[in-house]
C-alpha positions, 0 to 999 in steps of 0.5 A: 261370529257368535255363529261360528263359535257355537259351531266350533264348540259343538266340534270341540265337544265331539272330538273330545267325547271321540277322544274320551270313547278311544281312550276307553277302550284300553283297559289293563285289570290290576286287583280285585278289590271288593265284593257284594251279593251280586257283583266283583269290583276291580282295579282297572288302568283305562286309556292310554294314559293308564287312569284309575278306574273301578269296575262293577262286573256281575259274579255270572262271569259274563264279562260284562262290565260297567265303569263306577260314577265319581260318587260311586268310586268314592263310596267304594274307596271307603268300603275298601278301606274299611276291609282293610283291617285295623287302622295304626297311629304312627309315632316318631320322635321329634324333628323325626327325619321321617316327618319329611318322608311321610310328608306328615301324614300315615294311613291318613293320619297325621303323624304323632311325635310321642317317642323319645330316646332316654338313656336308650329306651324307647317311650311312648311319652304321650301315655308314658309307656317304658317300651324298649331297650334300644342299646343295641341299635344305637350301637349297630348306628355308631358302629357304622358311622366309625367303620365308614369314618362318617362324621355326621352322626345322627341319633337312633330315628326308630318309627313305632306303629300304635294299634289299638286291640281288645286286650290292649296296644300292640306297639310295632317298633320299626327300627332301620338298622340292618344286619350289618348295622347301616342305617340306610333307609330303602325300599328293599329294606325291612328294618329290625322289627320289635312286637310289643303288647302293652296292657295296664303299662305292662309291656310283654314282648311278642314272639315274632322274628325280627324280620317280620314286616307287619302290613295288615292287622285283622281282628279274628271273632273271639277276641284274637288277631291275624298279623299278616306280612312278610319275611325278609329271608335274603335281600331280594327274597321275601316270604308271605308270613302270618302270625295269630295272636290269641287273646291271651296274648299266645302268639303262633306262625301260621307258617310253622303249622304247615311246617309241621304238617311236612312228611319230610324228616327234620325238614319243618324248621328249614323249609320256607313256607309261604302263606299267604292271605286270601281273606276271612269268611266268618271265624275262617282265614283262608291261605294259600300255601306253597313252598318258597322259591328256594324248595321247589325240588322238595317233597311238600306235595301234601301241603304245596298249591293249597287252600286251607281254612284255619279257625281261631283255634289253629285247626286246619282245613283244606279246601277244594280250589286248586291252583289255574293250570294255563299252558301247562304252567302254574300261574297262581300267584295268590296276591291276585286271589280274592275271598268273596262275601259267600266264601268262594275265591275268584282269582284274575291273570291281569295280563289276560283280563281273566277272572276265574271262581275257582270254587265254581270252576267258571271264568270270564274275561273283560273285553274292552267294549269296540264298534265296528271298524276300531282298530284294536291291535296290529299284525305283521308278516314274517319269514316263516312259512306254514304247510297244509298238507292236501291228502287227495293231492298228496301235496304240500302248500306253503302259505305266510306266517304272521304274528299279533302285536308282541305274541310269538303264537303264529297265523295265517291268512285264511284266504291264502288258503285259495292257494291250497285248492280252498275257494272263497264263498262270501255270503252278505246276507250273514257277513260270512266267509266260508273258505270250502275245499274244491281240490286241485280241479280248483284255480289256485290264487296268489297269496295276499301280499299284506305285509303289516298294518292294523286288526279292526273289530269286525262282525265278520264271520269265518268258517273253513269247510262249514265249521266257524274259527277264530279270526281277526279282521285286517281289513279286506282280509282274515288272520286265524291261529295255526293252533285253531285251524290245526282243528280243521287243516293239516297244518303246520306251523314253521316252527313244527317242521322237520330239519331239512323240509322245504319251506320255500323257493329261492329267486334271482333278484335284479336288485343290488344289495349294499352292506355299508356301500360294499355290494353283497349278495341278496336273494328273494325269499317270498317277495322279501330280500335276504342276505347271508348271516356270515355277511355281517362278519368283519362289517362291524360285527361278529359272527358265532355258532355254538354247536351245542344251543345251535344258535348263531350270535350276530353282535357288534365290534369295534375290532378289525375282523377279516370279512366273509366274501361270498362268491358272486350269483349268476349275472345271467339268471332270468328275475324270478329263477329258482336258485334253491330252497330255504330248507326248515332248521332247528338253528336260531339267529341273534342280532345283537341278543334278538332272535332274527327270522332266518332259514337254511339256505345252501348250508348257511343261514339267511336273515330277511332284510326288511326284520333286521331294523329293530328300536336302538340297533342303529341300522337302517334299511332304504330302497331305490326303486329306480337304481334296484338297490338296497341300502343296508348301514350301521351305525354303531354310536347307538 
C-alpha cells in the first residue's frame, strides 16, 4: 500500500509542476514599476488565472526575462513604495462612516479620528488646528436632503489627508459634495477639494482648483514639492494635472506654463492641457503633455505629444523622445511611460507585451517562454479567398483565408501555395519548408482542407522561393500573413479585391437546407454551405441595406414580415456543377450587430452556413449526413 502511495504522490507532483509550467505560459504586461542599473521590472498577470507577478527583464531589450522569488517581490514591493512620494495621515471625524469603507486602514496606516466640526469649522483636534470654514458644505448637504424630501439627515463627513513637508503640514481637505450638492460617495466622484498649508498654526489657503484630486506628492531638491493628480472637468472626463509648490508656499500649475506657450490667440485659459508625470531624474520632472480629448482640431502642435524636463524654477526644456507611432496611429498613453534611473523613458503597449526606450529608439517584446509542441493560440478557416497572381501564366489563383485567435489581419496556408504551380521541398536536416515556384509544367494539388484547430510553438522554418517568412505551426501545416508573403508573392488578400473579381465558384449541392424546418436553397461555396442573406427575412428577422454605408443589417423580430421565397435551383445538376461565381464587393453583412463572412452572388448577397453560430445569437446549425440535410433554427429566447 505504501507502495502505491508513493507512486501516487510522485504523480501528483508531476501533474501539478505540469499544471503550474502551462499556467505560466500566460502572461499579460501591465505597468513598469521600477528600475536599477541593469534591469526594468514589470507588473505581469501570469496564467489563466491572472496572478500577480514581477519580472526582471535586462535594459539590452533582448526580451528575456526572469520571474522575481517571494523574497524578491517582497523586497521590490518595498522599494516601490518607497518611490512612491510622501506618505498621508488621513483623519476622519468620529464614528466617521468612512472608517467602514477604509476598513480602517490608508496608505497602510490606520486611520486617525482627529477632525471634529464646531460651529462649521474643520479642526484638526489632535494638534489643535482651526482648518476650514465648512458653512458652505454643510449647507450644499441640507439643501440636498430638503430638495429630495430625505428625512435621515446625517452630518457634513469631510475626510482630511495630513502630509508632513519641510516648510510645515499641508492638509488636503476632501469634502464629497458635488456641484449639485449630493452628497453621494462614488467612484467617479471627486469631491470639493481644499489645500491647506499649515505652519507655526497659521493656516494659508493654497491656490489650487477645487476640483483637483491630489494622488502622489513628490519632494523636489530645493526644499519645494510636485502635487501630481487630476482634474475632474466634466463627469466622465478628467484631466492629468500637477501643481509645484515653492518653499515659500508659491503654488504654479504646471499645466498653465504650457497653456502660456500656445500660439493660438486668447486660447491659453481654455484649451485643457494634459501633463502628465513620467518621473523625476535629479532636479527634473519630466511630463508629458498633449491636449485634451476636447482640443484635437486646435493648433498646439508646438507643444502637443512632448516630453519636457521642467526644474524647480519653472524653466521648461523639451526632450527628444516622441511618441510610438504603431499603424499609423498614435498609441502613446503616458500612464504606461516610466523615467529610468539614467534618464531615459521606456514606454510598454500592454496589449502587445512591447517595451520601447524611446530615448534610444530600441524595443523588445516578452514572450512567454514554450516547448515544442505547446499550443499557443487557435486559427480558423473563413469565407474569404486570397488571389496570387502567377506572371509567367498570367493566371490568377485562389487559396483560403484564415484568421488568428480574435485578429482581423488575414492568412493563408502556404502549402496551398501547391495550387499556385509552388512544390514543397522539406529538408529534415534543418526542419525547413521551402515552398519553390515550378510554373504550370508543375501538378498542382488540392488545397489543405484544415478547417480550425490550434497553432503549436514549433522550431520549423519556412521560406518561400529561399527567402524565410513568418509562420505559425497548425500541425502538419503552416499559416503565414498576407502582409508577409505581399514581400514575396503577388498577393491579395480578400478584403483588397476589386468590386466584381471572381473569388470563387458556386456548386450544386445535394443537400437539403432547412431554415426552421422551411427548405430553403444552399449552395457550395468552397466545400462550405451558404444561403441568401434575404432568407432571413420573415423567419424571425429582418432585413436592410443602407445604399449610403453599403451595409446589410440582418436582426431579429417578433413581427410578422412577409418571407423572401427564392426560386428553387435545378433538381437536374450534377453534384459539384458550376452554377456561378461569388464575385468581390464592397458590401458588409450583420447579423444581429456582427459582421458576417458574405459575398456576391447573382446580385445578392450569401453568408456561410457554418459562421452564422456565434455565443448568445440562439442559432444553432446540425447536419445529417444520412438524410443531406442541414438544419438551421433560431430560437429567439436568447
Amino acid at each position: 500500500m505504501k507502495k502505491y502511495i508513493s507512486i501516487l504522490l510522485v504523480i501528483l507532483v508531476l501533474l501539478s509542476s505540469l499544471i503550474c509550467f502551462a499556467d505560466s505560459k500566460i502572461i499579460h504586461l501591465t505597468d513598469i514599476v521600477y528600475d536599477d542599473a541593469d534591469c526594468l521590472y514589470l507588473n505581469a498577470n501570469i496564467g489563466d488565472q491572472g496572478d500577480q507577478k514581477y519580472l526582471r527583464v535586462n535594459k539590452n531589450m533582448s526580451g528575456d526575462y526572469t520571474p522575481l522569488t517571494q523574497p524578491e517581490q517582497q523586497q521590490l514591493t518595498k522599494k516601490i513604495n518607497q518611490s512612491a512620494g510622501l506618505m498621508a495621515d488621513r483623519l476622519v471625524i468620529k464614528n466617521s462612516a468612512h472608517l467602514a469603507e477604509d476598513n480602517y486602514y490608508f496608505n497602510g496606516k490606520q486611520l486617525s479620528e482627529s477632525l471634529k466640526v464646531v460651529d462649521s469649522w474643520l479642526y484638526d483636534k489632535a494638534r489643535n488646528v482651526k482648518l476650514l470654514d465648512v458653512s458652505l458644505y454643510e449647507k450644499g448637504l441640507q439643501d440636498y436632503y430638503s430638495d429630495n424630501n430625505i428625512t435621515d439627515k446625517k452630518p457634513l463627513d469631510p475626510v482630511v489627508n495630513r502630509y508632513a513637508l519641510s516648510a510645515g503640514t499641508l492638509y488636503h481637505s476632501l469634502n464629497y459634495i458635488d456641484g449639485e450638492g449630493s452628497a453621494a460617495f462614488g467612484y467617479w466622484v471627486f469631491p470639493d477639494n481644499d489645500y491647506l498649508l499649515v505652519s507655526d498654526k497659521q493656516v494659508k489657503p493654497l491656490a489650487i482648483e477645487k476640483d483637483f484630486m491630489l494622488n502622489r506628492l513628490i519632494k523636489g531638491s530645493d526644499g519645494d514639492y510636485w502635487l501630481i493628480g487630476e482634474r475632474l472637468i466634466s463627469r466622465h472626463r478628467s484631466i492629468s494635472t500637477i501643481y509645484h509648490l515653492a518653499a515659500d508656499g508659491t503654488v504654479k500649475s504646471v499645466n498653465a506654463l504650457f497653456g502660456d506657450m500656445i500660439n493660438s490667440q486668447d486660447k491659453s485659459d481654455k484649451i485643457d492641457l494634459n501633463a502628465t508625470f513620467i518621473g523625476m531624474h535629479n532636479a527634473n520632472v519630466v511630463v508629458y503633455v498633449k491636449p485634451s480629448a476636447n482640443w484635437f482640431d486646435v493648433d498646439v502642435t508646438n507643444i502637443a505629444n512632448h516630453f519636457y524636463n521642467i526644474n524647480n524654477n519653472l524653466k521648461v526644456t523639451e526632450r527628444a523622445e516622441r511618441s510610438i507611432d504603431l499603424t499609423n496611429e498614435t498609441v502613446l498613453g503616458a500612464e504606461r511611460c516610466y523615467l529610468g534611473q539614467s534618464n531615459q523613458i521606456y514606454y510598454m503597449v500592454a496589449g502587445q507585451n512591447k517595451i520601447y526606450n524611446l530615448t534610444t529608439g530600441q524595443s523588445c517584446v516578452i514572450n512567454a517562454k514554450y516547448q515544442i509542441g505547446d499550443v499557443i493560440g487557435g486559427f480558423k478557416k473563413i469565407a474569404a479567398v486570397a488571389s496570387v497572381y502567377d506572371k509567367n501564366s498570367n493566371q490568377t489563383y485562389q487559396i483560403a483565408e484564415y484568421l488568428i485567435d480574435d485578429h482581423e489581419a488575414p492568412y493563408i496556408c502556404v502549402e496551398d501555395l501547391t495550387c499556385c504551380g509552388y512544390e514543397l521541398v522539406w529538408d529534415n536536416s534543418t526542419r525547413t519548408t521551402d515552398m519553390v515556384y515550378k510554373g504550370t509544367s508543375f501538378k498542382k494539388q488540392s488545397q489543405q482542407q484544415k478547417r480550425s484547430g490550434d497553432i503549436y510553438y514549433s522550431d520549423i522554418v519556412v521560406k518561400i522561393d529561399g527567402e524565410q517568412i513568418k509562420s505559425l505551426n497548425i500541425g502538419g501545416f503552416s499559416l503565414v500573413s498576407v502582409a508577409d508573403a505581399k514581400k514575396i508573392l503577388d498577393i491579395k488578400a480578400g478584403a483588397e479585391a476589386a468590386i466584381g473579381t471572381i473569388m470563387g465558384d458556386v456548386l450544386y449541392t445535394d443537400i437539403k437546407t432547412y431554415f426552421n424546418d422551411e427548405l430553403i436553397n444552399g449552395i457550395n461555396v468552397d466545400g462550405y454551405t451558404a444561403i441568401s442573406a434575404r432568407a432571413f427575412q420573415g423567419r424571425g428577422y429582418t432585413v436592410t441595406f443602407d445604399e449610403a454605408t453599403r451595409r446589410v443589417d440582418i436582426n431579429r423580430t417578433d413581427k410578422q414580415i412577409e418571407k423572401i421565397i427564392e426560386k428553387p435551383l435545378s433538381k437536374n445538376l450534377k453534384v459539384g456543377t458550376v452554377i456561378g461565381h461569388i464575385l468581390a464587393t464592397d458590401i458588409v453583412v450583420y447579423l444581429d450587430g456582427q459582421r458576417m463572412a458574405a459575398y456576391n452572388y447573382d446580385g445578392y448577397m450569401v453568408v456561410m452556413v457554418p459562421y452564422l453560430v456565434q455565443p448568445d445569437n440562439g442559432i444553432s446549425v446540425e447536419y445529417n449526413g444520412n438524410t443531406r440535410k442541414l438544419m438551421i433554427e433560431t430560437r429567439h429566447d436568447q
